[in-house]
C-alpha positions as CSV (number, residue, x, y, z in Angstrom):
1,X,9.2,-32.8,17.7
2,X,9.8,-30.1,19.9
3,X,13.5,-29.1,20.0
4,X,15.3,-27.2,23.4
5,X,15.3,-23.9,21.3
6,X,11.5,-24.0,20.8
7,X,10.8,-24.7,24.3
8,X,13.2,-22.5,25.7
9,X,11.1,-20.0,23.6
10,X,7.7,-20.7,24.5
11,X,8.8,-20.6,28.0
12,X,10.7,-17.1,27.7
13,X,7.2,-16.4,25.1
14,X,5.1,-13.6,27.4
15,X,8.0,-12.5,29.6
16,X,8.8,-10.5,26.5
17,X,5.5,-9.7,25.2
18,X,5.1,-7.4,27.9
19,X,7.8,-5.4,26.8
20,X,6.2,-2.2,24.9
21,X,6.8,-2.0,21.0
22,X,8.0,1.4,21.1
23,X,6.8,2.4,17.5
24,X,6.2,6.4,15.9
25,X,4.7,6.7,12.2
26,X,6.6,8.8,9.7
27,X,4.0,11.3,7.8
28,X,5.8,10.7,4.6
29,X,3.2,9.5,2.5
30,X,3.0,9.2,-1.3
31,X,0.0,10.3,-3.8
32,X,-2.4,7.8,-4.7
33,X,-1.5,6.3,-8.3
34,X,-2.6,8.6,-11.2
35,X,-4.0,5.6,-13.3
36,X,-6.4,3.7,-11.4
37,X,-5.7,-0.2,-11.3
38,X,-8.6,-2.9,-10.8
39,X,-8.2,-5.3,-7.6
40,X,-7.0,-9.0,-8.2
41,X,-10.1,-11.1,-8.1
42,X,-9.7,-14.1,-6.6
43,X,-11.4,-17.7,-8.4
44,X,-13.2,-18.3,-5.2
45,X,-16.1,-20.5,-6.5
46,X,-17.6,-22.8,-9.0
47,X,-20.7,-24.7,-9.9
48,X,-20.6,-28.9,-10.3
49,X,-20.9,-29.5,-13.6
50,X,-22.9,-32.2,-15.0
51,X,-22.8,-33.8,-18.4
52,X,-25.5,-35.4,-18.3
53,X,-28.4,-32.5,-17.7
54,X,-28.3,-29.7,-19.7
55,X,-30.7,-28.1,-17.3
56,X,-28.3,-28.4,-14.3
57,X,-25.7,-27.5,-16.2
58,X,-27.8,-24.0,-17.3
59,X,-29.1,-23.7,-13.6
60,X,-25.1,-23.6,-12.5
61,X,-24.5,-21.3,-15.2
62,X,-27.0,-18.7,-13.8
63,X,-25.1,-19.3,-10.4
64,X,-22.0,-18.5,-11.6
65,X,-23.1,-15.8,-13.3
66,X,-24.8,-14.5,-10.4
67,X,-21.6,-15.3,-8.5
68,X,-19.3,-13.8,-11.0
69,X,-21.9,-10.5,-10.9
70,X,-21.6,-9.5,-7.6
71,X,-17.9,-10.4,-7.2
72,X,-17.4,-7.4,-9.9
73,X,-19.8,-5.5,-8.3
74,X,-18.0,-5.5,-5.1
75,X,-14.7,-4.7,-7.0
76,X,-15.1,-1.5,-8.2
77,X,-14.0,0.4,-4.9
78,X,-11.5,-1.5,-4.2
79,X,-7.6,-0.6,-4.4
80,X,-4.4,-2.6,-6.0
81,X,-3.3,-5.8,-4.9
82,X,0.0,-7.1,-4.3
83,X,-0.2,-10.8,-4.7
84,X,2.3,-12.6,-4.4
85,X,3.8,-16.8,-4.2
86,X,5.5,-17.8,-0.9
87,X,8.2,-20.4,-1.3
88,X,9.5,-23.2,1.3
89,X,7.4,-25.1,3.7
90,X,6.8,-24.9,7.6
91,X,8.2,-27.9,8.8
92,X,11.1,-28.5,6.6
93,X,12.4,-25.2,7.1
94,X,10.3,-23.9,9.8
95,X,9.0,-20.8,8.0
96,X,7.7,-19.9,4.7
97,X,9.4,-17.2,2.4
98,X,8.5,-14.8,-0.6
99,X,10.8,-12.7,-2.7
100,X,11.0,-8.6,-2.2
101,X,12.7,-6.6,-4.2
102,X,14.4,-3.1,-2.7
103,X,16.1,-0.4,-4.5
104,X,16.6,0.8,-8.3
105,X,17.9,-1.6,-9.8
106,X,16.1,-4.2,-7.8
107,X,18.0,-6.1,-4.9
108,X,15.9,-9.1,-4.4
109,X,15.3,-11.0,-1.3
110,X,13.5,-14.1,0.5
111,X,12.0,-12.9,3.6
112,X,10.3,-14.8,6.4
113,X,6.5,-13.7,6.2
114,X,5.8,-13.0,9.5
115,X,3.1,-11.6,11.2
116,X,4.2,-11.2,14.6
117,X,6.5,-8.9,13.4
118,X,6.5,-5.0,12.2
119,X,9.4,-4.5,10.8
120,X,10.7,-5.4,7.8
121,X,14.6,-6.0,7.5
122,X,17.7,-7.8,5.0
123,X,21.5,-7.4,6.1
124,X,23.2,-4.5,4.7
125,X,26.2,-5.0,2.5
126,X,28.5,-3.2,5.9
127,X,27.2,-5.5,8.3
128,X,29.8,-6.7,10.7
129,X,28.4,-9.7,11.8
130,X,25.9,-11.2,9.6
131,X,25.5,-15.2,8.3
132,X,25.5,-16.6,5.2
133,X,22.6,-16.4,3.7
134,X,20.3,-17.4,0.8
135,X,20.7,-14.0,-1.2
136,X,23.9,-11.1,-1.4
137,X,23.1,-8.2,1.2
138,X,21.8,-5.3,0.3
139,X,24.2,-2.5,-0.9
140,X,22.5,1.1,-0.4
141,X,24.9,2.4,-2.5
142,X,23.9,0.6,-5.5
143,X,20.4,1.9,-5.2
144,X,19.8,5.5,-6.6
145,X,16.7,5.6,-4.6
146,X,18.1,4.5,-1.4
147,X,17.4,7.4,1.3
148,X,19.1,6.9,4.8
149,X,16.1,7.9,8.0
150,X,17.9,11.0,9.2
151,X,18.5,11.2,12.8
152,X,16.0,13.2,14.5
153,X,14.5,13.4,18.7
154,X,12.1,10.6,17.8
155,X,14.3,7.6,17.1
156,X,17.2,6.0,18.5
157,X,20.4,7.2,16.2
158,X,23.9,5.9,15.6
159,X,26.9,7.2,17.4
160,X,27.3,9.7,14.4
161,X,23.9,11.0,15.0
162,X,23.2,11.1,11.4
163,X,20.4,7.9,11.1
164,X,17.7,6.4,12.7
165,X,18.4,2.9,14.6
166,X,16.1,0.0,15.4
167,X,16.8,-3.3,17.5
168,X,15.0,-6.8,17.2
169,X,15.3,-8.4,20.1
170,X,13.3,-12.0,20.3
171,X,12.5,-14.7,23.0
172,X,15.5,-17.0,22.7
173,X,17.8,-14.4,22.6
174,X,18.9,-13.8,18.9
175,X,18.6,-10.2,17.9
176,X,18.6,-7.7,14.6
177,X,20.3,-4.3,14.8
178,X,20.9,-2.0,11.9
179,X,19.8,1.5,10.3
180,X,17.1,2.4,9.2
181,X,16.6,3.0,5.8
182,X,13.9,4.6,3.1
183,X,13.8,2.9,-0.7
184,X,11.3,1.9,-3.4
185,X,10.3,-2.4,-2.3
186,X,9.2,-3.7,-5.5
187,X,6.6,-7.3,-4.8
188,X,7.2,-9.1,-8.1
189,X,5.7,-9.7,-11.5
190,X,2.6,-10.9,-10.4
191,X,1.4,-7.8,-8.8
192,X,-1.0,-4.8,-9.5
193,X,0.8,-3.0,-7.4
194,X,3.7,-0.8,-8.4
195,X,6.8,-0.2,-6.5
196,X,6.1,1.9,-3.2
197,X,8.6,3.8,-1.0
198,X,8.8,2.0,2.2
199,X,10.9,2.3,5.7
200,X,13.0,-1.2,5.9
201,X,16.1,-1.8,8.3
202,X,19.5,-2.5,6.7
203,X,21.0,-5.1,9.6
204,X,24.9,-4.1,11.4
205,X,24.7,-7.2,13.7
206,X,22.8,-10.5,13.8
207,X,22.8,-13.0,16.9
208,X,21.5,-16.5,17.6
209,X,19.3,-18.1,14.9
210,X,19.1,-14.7,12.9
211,X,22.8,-15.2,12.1
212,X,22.3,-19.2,11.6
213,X,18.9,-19.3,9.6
214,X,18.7,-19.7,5.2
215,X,16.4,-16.7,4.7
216,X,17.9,-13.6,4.3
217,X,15.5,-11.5,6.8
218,X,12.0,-11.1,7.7
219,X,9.1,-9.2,6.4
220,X,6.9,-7.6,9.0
221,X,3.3,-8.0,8.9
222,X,1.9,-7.1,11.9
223,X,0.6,-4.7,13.1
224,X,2.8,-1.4,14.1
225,X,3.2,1.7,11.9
226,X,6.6,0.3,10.2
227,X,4.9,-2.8,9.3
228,X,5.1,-3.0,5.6
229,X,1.6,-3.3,5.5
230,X,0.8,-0.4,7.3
231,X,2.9,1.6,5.2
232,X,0.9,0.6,2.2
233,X,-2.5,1.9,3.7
234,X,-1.0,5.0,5.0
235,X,-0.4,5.3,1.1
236,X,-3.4,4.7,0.4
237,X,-2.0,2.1,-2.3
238,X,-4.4,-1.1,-0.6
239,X,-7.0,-1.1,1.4
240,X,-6.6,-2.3,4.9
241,X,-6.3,-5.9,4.8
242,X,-4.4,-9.2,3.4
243,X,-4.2,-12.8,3.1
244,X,-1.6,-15.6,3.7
245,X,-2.4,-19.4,2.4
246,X,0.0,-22.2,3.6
247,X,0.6,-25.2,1.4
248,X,0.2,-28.4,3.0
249,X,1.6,-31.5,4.8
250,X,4.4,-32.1,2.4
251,X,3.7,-29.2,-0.5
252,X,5.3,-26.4,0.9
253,X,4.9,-23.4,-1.3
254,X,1.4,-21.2,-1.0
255,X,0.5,-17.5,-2.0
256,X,0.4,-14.2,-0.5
257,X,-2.2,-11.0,-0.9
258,X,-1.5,-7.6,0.0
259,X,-5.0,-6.0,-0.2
260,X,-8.6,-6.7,-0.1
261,X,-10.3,-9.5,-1.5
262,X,-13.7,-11.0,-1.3
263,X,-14.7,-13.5,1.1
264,X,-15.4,-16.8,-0.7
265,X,-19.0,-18.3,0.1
266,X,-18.3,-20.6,3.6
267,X,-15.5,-18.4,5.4
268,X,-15.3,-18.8,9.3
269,X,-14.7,-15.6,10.7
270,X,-13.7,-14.5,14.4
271,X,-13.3,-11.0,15.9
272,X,-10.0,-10.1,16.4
273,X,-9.4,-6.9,19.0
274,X,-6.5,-4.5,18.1
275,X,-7.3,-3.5,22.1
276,X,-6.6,-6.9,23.6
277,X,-3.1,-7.0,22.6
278,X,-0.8,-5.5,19.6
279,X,-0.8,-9.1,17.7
280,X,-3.5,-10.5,15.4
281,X,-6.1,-12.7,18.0
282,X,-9.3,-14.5,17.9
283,X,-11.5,-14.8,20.2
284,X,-11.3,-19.1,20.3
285,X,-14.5,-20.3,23.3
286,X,-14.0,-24.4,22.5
287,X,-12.7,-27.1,20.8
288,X,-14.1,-30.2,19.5
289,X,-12.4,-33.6,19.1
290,X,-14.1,-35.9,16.6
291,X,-17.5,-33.9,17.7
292,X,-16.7,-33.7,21.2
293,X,-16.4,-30.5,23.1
294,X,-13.4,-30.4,25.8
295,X,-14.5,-30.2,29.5
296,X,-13.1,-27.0,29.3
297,X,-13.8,-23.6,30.3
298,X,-13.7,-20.8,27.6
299,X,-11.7,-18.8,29.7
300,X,-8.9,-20.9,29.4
301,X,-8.6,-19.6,25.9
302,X,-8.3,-16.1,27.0
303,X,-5.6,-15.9,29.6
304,X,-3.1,-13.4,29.8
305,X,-3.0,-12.6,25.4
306,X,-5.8,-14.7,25.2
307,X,-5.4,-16.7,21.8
308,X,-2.5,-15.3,19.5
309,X,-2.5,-16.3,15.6
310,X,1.2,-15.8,14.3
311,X,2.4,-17.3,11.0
312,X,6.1,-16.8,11.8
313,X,5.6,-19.7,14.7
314,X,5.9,-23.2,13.5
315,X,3.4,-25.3,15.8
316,X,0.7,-24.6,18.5
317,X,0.7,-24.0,22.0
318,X,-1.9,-24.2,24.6
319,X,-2.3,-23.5,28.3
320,X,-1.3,-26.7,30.2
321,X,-4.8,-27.8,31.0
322,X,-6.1,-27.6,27.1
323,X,-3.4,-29.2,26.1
324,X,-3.7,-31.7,28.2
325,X,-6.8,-32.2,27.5
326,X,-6.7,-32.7,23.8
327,X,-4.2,-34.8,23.7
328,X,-6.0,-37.0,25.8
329,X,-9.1,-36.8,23.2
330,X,-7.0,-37.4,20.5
331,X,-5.3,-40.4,21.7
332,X,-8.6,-42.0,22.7
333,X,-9.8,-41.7,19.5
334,X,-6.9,-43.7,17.8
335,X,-6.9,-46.5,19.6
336,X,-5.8,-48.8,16.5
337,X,-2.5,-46.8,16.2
338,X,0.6,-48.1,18.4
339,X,2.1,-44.6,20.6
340,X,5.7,-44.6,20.0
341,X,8.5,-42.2,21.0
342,X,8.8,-39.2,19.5
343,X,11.6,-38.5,17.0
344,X,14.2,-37.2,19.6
345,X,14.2,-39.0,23.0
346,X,14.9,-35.9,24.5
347,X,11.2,-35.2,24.4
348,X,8.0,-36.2,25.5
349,X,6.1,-35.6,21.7
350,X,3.3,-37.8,21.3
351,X,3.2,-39.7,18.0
352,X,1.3,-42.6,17.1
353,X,2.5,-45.9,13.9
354,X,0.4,-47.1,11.2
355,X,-1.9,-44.4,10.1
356,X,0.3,-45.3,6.4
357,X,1.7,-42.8,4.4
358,X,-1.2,-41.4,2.3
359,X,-1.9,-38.0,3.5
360,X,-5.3,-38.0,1.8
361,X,-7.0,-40.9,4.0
362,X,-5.5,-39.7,7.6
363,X,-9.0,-38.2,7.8
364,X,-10.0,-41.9,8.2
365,X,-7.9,-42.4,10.9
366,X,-7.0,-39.3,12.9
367,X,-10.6,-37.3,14.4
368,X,-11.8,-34.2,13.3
369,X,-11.1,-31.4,15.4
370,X,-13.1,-27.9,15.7
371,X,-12.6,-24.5,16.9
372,X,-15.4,-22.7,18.0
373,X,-15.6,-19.3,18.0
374,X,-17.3,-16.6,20.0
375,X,-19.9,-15.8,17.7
376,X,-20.7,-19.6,17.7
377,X,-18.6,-20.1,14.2
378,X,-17.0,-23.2,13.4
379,X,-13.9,-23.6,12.0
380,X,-12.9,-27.2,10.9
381,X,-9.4,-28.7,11.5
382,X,-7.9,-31.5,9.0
383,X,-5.4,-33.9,11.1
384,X,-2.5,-32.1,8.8
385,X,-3.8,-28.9,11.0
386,X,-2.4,-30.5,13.7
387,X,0.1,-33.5,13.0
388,X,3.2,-33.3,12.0
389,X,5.2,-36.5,10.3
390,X,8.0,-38.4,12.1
391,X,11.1,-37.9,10.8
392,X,12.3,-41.6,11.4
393,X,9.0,-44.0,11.8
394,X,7.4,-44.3,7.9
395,X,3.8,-43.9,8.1
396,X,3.4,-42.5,11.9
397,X,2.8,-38.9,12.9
398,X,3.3,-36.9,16.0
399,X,1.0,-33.9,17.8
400,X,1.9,-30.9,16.2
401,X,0.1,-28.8,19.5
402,X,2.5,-28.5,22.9
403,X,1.4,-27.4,26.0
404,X,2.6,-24.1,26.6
405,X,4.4,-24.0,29.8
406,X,4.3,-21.9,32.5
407,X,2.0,-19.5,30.9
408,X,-1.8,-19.3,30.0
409,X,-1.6,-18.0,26.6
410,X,-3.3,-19.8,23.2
411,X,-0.5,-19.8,20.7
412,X,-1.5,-20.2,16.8
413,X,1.4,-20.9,14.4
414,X,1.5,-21.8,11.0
415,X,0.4,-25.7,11.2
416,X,-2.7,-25.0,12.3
417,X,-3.5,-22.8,9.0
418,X,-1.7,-25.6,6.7
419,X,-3.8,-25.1,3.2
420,X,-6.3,-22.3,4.8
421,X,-6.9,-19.0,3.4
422,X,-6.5,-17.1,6.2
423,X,-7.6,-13.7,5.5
424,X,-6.2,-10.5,8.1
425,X,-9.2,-8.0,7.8
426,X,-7.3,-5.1,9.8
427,X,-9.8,-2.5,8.7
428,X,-13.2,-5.0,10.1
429,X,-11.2,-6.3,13.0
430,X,-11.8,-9.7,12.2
431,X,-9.7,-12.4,10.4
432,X,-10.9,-15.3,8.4
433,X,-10.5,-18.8,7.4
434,X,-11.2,-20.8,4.4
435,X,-10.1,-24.4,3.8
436,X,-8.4,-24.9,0.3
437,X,-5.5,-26.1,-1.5
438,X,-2.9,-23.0,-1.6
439,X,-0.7,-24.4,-4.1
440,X,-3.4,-24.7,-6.4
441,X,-4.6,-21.1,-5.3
442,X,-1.1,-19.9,-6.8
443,X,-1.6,-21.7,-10.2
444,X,-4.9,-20.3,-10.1
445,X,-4.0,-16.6,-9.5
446,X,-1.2,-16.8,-12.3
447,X,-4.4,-17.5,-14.7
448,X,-4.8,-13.9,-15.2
449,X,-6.5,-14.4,-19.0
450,X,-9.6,-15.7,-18.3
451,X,-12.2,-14.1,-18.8
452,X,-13.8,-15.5,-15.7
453,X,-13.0,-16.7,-12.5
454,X,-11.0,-19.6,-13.0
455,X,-12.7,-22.3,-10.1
456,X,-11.3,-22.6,-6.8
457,X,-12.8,-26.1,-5.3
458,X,-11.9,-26.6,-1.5
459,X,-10.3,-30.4,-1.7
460,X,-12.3,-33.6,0.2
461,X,-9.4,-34.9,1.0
462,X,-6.7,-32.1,0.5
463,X,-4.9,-34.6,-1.4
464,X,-1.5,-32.7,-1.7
465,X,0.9,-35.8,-2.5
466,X,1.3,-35.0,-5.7
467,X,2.9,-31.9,-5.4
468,X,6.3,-30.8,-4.9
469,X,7.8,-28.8,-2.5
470,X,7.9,-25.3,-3.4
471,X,11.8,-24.0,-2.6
472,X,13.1,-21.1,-2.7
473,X,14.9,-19.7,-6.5
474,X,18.1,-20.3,-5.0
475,X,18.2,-23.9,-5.2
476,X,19.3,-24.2,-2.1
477,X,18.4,-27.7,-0.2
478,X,16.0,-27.3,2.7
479,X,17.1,-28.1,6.0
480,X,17.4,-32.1,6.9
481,X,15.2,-32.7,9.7
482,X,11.8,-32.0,8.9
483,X,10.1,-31.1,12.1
484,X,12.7,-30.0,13.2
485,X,12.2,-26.1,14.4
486,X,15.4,-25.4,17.0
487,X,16.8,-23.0,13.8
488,X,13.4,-20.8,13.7
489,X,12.5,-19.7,17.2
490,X,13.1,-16.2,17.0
491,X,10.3,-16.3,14.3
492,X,8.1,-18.2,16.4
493,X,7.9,-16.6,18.9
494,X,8.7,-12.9,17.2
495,X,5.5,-11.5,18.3
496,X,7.5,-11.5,21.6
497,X,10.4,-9.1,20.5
498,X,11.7,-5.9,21.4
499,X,12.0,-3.0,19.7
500,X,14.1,0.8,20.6
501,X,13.3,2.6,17.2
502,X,11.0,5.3,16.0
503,X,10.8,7.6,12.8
504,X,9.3,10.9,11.9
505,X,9.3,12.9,8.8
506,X,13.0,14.2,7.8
């Protein structure tokens, strides 16, 4: 369902987005590690086997090794990775989180992985109005390598004028303000990459859902100079790129990359122009319902922002006349599904009874839907891509894809990328997707030991019911409702904030 915070913020969406990001890099940049690390190498591929021929078997042996050849080959200029397992899942607590470590000893943290966002930030052990949340704040004074920004005539300072200031202001109104502060960020156990200095905020004041929400802050992605990931290739500790992989309809959980990998054979791949707009975009020309294109224009798709991809938002929007649209192809093509109210009478969602409750077989009964992109590539939505379950009808699901109202911009969240390697090539301007199972992704990049690839098999039927969900270390319980998303708007939609800070070198 669609709660009044969500809306609220899709309406309020591009009346902040116009704002300017008012961002200035800090020169401060360490030396490339002494001892040279090799790159994670993802299991991206395997050959069928078969028992029964031993020359099939050999002829998938030479493949692999083939494969396996030119994935090393590719390897050897590569930098570290940071890879790393993201906890929670979208729709039960309307983000997913991963664990960062700041300071010496390590303070550790589950961050909202967002990237709409460039600025990464936890509440600081003086704030004077923070929530409760899943971790203790940060204490700066705990940390020997904890360095305050200094004030300077690039940033906004504190009424002291001794450090740098930023504020987070997002669509619905909640806001982050705090100092800005310089420490080692340490990205687990599981990484190549060793702890890096890196500019994070230390929050003073949270509002709205900031104050409200289970995870302690957020971890900014996108792209700006005090993204965390921009910070890293400034280092020159990765190269310029990562990868996010969402667990599925009711497995939560996925994994994380800071870094390069290699494409897996059968990537989808769209162009994505750092001009158009400061957010990760692709350029989307149709969609497809069960093999049907829209009677659409591919304008429509590039209004205003044109078409947004943001993993901190929950569910899509699109302009009024898409959406419209395709929820008119999709209800035409379940015909043998009763429409029932959505979860909250409030709203207007559109859910349909009786597709049953495996998640495997609702291939059988929802259509396929496609994006096509403007280079003519196809990339092929699952109905958990774009359905999301009711909360009080067993066995029905409802349209995880709104209508953004009163504006014409494509909004991507997290659904539509539900177990899809989505991979953020900042340095090719283009990003790409790869169906798979994420949580078995995660299992799969623990398996550091073998000596090759271990296989990496996109599922037929994304069967994910078998898996938990992945929670967060705490233990704490998810929220109730899932589906429900009025707690998580200001991540949503965080692509849309406002931000008064700036650093330079002290």
């Amino acid at each position: 369902m669609a709660p009044p915070a969500s809306r609220l913020a899709a309406a309020l969406l591009l009346a902040w987005l116009s704002l300017p990001e008012l961002l200035v890099s800090f020169a401060h940049a360490l030396p490339r590690p002494g001892d040279p690390h090799r790159p994670l190498i993802l299991p991206l591929s395997k050959a069928p086997r078969d028992s029964s021929s031993s020359a099939s078997s050999s002829s998938c042996s030479r493949e692999r090794d083939h494969h396996r050849r030119r994935l090393l080959g590719s390897e050897l200029p590569r930098s570290p990775s940071a890879r790393m397992r993201l906890y929670d899942d979208l729709l039960s607590n309307g983000y997913y989180t991963t664990r960062l470590a700041i300071g010496t000893p390590p303070q550790e943290f589950a961050l909202i992985v967002d990237t709409g966002s460039t600025v990464t930030y936890v509440p600081c052990s003086n704030c004077q109005r923070c929530g409760k949340h899943q971790d203790p704040r940060f204490q700066p004074q705990l940390s020997s390598t904890y360095q305050p920004v200094k004030c300077n005539a690039h940033c906004s300072c504190d009424d002291a004028r001794k450090q740098c200031t930023y504020q987070r202001r997002y669509a619905e109104m909640s806001s982050s303000t705090g100092m800005l502060g310089n420490d080692l960020v340490s990205f687990g156990n599981e990484s190549e990459l060793t702890p890096q200095r890196a500019v994070f905020g230390c929050e003073i004041v949270e509002t709205g859902d900031l104050f409200s929400q289970r995870a302690d802050g957020i971890m900014g992605l996108g792209r700006g100079y005090l993204s965390i990931v921009n910070q890293l290739v400034e280092k020159h500790v990765i190269d310029n790129s990562f990868s996010l992989c969402y667990g599925g309809m009711g497995m939560g959980g996925g994994a994380m990359i800071l870094g390069s990998i290699v494409p897996p054979t059968g990537m989808v791949f769209s162009h994505s122009d750092p001009h158009r707009s400061p957010y990760y975009n692709i350029e989307l020309k149709e969609i497809h319902v069960a093999g049907e294109p829209l009677k659409l224009t591919p304008s429509i798709f590039d209004g205003r922002h044109g078409t947004v991809l943001d993993s901190g938002t929950t569910f899509a929007y699109l302009p009024a006349k898409a959406f419209l649209a395709f929820r008119d192809a999709v209800t035409e093509n379940v015909r043998s599904l009763r429409k029932i109210p959505g979860p909250d009478p409030k709203f207007q969602d559109v859910c349909f009874a009786g597709a049953g409750w495996d998640i495997s077989r609702l291939s059988e009964v929802f259509p396929k839907v496609d994006m096509v992109f403007g280079d003519k590539q196809k990339l092929s939505l699952s109905p958990e891509n774009y359905l999301f379950k009711h909360t009080k009808v067993p066995g029905a699901y409802c349209l995880g894809i709104f209508q953004n109202e009163n504006d014409e911009t494509t909004l991507l969240g997290g659904i539509l990328v539900r177990n899809m390697l989505v991979t953020y090539d900042r340095e090719k301007n283009k990003l790409g997707f790869w169906k798979t199972n994420c949580s078995e992704l995660w299992k799969r990049l623990q398996d550091t030991g073998s000596p090759t690839p271990a296989p990496l098999v996109p599922q037929k039927h994304n069967n994910t019911s078998a898996i938990s969900p992945s929670i967060a270390p705490s233990g704490l319980t998810p929220n109730s409702f899932p589906g429900k998303k009025s707690n998580f708007c200001k991540h949503l939609y965080a692509l849309s904030c406002f931000c008064t800070l700036s650093i330079l070198p002290e």
